[in-house]
Wavefront OBJ file of the C-alpha trace (Angstrom):
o trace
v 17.650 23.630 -69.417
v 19.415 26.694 -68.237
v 21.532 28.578 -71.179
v 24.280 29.167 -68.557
v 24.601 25.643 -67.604
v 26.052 25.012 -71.072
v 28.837 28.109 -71.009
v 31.325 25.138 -70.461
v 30.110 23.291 -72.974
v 29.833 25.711 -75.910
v 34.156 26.400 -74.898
v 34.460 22.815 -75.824
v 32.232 23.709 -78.768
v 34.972 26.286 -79.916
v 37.704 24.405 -79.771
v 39.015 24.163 -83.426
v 37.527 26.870 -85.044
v 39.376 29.803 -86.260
v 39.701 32.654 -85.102
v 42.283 34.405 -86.277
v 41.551 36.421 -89.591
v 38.562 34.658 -90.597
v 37.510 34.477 -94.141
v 34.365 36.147 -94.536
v 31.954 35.475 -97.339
v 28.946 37.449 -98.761
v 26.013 37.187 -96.532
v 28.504 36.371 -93.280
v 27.946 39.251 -90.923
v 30.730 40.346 -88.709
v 28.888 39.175 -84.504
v 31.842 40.653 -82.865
v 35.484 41.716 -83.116
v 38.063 41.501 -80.865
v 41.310 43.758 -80.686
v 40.216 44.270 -84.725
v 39.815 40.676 -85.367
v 36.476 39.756 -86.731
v 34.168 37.155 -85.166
v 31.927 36.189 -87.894
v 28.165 34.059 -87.881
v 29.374 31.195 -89.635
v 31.405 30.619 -86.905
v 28.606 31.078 -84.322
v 26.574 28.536 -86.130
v 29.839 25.911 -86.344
v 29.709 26.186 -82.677
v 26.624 25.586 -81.978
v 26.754 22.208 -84.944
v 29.375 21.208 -82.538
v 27.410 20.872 -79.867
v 26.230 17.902 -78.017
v 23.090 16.810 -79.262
v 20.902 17.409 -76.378
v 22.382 20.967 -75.943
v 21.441 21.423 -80.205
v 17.947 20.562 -78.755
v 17.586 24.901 -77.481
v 17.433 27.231 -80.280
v 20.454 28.663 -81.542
v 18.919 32.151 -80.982
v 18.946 31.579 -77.666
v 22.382 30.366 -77.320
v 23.456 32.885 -79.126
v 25.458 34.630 -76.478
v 26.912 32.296 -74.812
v 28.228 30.908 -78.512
v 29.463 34.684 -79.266
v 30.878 35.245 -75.503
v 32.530 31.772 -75.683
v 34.080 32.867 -79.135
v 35.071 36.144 -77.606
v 37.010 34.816 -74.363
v 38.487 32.023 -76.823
v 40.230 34.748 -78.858
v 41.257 36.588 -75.927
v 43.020 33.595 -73.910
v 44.233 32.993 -77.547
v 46.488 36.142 -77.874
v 47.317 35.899 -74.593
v 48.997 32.894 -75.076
v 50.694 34.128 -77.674
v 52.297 36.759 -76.046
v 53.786 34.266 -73.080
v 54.686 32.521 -76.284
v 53.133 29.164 -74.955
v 52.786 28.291 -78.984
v 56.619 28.396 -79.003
v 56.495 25.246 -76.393
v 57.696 21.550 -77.538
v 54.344 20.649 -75.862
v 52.421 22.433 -77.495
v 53.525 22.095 -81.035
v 53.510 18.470 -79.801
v 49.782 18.438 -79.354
v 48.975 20.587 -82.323
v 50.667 18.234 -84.798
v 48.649 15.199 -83.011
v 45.620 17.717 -83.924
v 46.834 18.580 -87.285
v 47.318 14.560 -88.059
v 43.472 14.108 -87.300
v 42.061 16.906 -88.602
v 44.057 16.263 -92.185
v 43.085 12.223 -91.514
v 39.733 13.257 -91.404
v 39.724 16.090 -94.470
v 41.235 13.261 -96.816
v 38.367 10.806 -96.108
v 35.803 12.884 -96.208
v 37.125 14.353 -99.671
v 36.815 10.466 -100.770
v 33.705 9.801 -99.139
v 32.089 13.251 -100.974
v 33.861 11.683 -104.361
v 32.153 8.311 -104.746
v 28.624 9.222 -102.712
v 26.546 10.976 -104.635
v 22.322 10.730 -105.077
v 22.617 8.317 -107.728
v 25.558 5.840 -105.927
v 22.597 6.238 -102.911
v 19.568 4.888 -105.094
v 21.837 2.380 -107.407
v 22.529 1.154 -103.577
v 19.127 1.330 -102.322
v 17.857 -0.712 -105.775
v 20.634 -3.509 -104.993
v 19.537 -3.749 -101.041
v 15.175 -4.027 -102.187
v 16.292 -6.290 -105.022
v 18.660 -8.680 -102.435
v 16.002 -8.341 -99.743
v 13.104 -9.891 -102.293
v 9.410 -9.698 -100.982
v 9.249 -9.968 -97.470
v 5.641 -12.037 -96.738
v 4.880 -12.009 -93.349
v 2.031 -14.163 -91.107
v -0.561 -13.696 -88.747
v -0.848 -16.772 -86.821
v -2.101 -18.146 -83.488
v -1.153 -21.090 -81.758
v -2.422 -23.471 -79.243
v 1.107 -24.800 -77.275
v 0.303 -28.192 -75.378
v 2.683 -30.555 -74.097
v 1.640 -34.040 -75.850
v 1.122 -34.876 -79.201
v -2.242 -36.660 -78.151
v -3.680 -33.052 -76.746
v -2.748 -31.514 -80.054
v -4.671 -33.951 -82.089
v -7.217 -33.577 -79.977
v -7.571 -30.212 -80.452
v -7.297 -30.576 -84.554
v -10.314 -32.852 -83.675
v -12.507 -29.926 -81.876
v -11.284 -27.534 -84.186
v -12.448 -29.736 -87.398
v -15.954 -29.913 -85.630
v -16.453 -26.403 -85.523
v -14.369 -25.404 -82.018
v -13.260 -21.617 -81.863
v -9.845 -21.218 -82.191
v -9.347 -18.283 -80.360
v -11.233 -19.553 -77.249
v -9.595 -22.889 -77.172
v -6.173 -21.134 -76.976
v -7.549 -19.541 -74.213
v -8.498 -22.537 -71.863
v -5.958 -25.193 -73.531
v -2.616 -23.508 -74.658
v 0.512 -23.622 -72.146
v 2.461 -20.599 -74.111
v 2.540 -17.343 -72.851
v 0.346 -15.996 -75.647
v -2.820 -18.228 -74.131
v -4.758 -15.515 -72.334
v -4.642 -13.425 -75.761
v -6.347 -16.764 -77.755
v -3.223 -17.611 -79.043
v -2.703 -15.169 -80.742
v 1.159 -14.002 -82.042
v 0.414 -11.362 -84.711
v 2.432 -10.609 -87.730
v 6.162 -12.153 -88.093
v 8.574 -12.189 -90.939
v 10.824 -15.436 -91.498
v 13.537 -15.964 -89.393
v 11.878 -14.577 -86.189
v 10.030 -18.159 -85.124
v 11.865 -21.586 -84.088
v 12.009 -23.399 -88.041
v 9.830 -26.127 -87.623
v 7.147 -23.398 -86.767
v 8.020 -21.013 -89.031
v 7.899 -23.704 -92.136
v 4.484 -24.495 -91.139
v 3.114 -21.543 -90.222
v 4.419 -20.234 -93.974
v 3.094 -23.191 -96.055
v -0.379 -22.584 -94.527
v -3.192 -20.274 -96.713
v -5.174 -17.567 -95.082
v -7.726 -18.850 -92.460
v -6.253 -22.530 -92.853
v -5.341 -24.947 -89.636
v -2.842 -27.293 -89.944
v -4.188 -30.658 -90.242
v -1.497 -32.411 -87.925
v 0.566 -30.948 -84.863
v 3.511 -29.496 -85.528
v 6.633 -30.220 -82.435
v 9.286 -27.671 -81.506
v 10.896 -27.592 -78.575
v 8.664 -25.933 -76.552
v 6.098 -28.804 -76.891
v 3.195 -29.213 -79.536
v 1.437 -26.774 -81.462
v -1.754 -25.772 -83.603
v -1.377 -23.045 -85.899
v -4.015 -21.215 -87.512
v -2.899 -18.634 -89.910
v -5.388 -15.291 -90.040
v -3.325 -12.910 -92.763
v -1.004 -12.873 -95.005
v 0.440 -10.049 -96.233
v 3.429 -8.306 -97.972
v 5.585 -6.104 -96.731
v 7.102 -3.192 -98.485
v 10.762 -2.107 -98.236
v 11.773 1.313 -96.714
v 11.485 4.329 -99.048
v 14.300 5.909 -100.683
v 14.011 8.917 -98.350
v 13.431 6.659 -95.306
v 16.879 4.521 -96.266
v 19.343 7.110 -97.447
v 21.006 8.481 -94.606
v 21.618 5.018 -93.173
v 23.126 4.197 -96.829
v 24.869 7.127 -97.000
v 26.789 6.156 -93.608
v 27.400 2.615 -94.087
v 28.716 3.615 -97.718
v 31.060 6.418 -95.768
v 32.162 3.818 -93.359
v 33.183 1.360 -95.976
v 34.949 4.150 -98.240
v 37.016 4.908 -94.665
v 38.245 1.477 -94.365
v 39.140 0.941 -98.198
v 40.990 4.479 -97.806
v 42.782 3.025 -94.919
v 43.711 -0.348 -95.733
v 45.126 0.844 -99.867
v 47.203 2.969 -97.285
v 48.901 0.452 -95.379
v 49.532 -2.102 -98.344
v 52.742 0.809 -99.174
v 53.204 1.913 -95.387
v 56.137 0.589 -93.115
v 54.482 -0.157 -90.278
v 56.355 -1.999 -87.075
v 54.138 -2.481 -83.937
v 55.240 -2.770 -80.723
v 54.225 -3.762 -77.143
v 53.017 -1.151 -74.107
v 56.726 -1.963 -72.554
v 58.337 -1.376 -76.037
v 59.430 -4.565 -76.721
v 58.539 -5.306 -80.777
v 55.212 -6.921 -80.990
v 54.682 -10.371 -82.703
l 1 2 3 4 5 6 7 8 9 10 11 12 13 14 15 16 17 18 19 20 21 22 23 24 25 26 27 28 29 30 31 32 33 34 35 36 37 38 39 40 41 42 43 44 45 46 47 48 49 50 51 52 53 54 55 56 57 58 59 60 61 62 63 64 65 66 67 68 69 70 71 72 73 74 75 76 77 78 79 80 81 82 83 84 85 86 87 88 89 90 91 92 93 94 95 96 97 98 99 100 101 102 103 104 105 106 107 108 109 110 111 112 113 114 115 116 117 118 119 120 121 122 123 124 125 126 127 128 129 130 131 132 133 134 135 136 137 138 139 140 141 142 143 144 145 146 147 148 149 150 151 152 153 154 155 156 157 158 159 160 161 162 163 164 165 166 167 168 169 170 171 172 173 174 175 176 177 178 179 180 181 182 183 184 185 186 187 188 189 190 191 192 193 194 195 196 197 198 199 200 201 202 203 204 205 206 207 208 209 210 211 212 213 214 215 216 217 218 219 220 221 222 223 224 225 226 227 228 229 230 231 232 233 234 235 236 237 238 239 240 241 242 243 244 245 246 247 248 249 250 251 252 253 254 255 256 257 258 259 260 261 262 263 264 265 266 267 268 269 270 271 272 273 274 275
């Protein structure tokens, strides 16, 4: 990836961060100043945050000045707007207020979201979702898929006389798992048709089952290999999915409070009221 490919990119990058009289706090060198206004790190590194993720994917050392340079000309077209007093515009206070509106939309969530999620609302979360979930047993089974109840019992009959499983899947089963003797390796309930899954479940390690069991894909004999238990995720592993489906539910309680004391009339794309 060429760094100068991305010069457009890292303008978008810019786009709403400051740059006029930054605050600048201990340990936040000045990169640049421009007509005395100071261009400071932090703001290099919220560029490059604000990057597309496959552009994040090159150092930031690297991008470093394109990120400054981008910062640089931003400042620059900046003032000169200023001085044709395109700030003074109805269209452009327009669009800033549709800017501010989002920007303070977004500061009053997030100020919720950082109030109720905390470590502890994470694991008290993660303990409900492990404790709802229960132990998750899962199977290792093969099957032998034939299309009449006859050939099933059949097969029960060859198996009960000492037939391998494995190799009678092989010449005898119709399913695509045949060639592989049958066999369909670990599964977790809900993931087979139910009258398979029930018997497949009720049956103990290295058992057959003693009479064929019909789906509709045809008839089957099940032999069950393993059982085993399955863990749930790790704390670590499961936060950061908590974390956002917490966030996205504190959004949408933040929203809807606000609407049960908002005025709100809706109306059509030609402006007639909405039903």
């Amino acid at each position: 990836m060429k760094i100068r490919s991305i010069a457009w990119v890292a303008a978008a990058a810019i786009t709403f961060i400051t740059c006029v009289n930054p605050v600048q706090a201990e340990g936040d060198p000045i990169v640049a100043t421009v007509n005395g206004t100071k261009i400071l790190r932090s703001q290099v590194v919220e560029a490059y945050s604000n990057l597309p993720e496959q552009y994040r994917q090159v150092p930031m050392d690297q991008l470093y000045p394109v990120l400054v340079n981008s910062l640089i000309d931003s400042k620059l077209a900046a003032d000169q707007a200023r001085k044709e007093k395109i700030h003074e515009s109805a269209e452009f206070k327009a669009e800033l207020a549709a800017i501010t509106d989002r920007l303070l939309g977004a500061k009053l969530i997030q100020e919720r979201v950082d109030a109720k999620i905390s470590d502890e609302t994470v694991a008290k979360r993660y303990a409900d979702m492990v404790k709802e979930i229960g132990e998750q047993v899962e199977v290792h089974a093969r099957h032998i898929l034939v299309k009449t109840e006859d050939e099933a019992k059949a097969l029960i009959k060859e198996l009960n006389g000492g037939a391998d499983f494995a190799s009678l899947a092989k010449k005898k089963s119709t399913g695509p798992s045949g060639p592989n003797g049958g066999d369909l390796g670990y599964f977790g309930k809900g993931q087979m048709v139910p009258e398979f899954e029930q018997a497949a479940f009720a049956l103990d390690k290295g058992k057959v089952t003693t009479t064929p069991v019909q789906t509709q894909f045809g008839w089957h004999v099940i032999k069950v290999e393993d059982k085993r238990t399955q863990e749930a995720p790790k704390l670590e592993e499961m936060a950061p999915q908590i974390r956002q489906g917490m966030a996205r539910e504190i959004g949408a309680s933040v929203t809807q409070e606000l609407r049960k004391s908002a005025k709100i009339e809706r109306f059509n794309l030609d402006g007639t009221p909405a039903k």
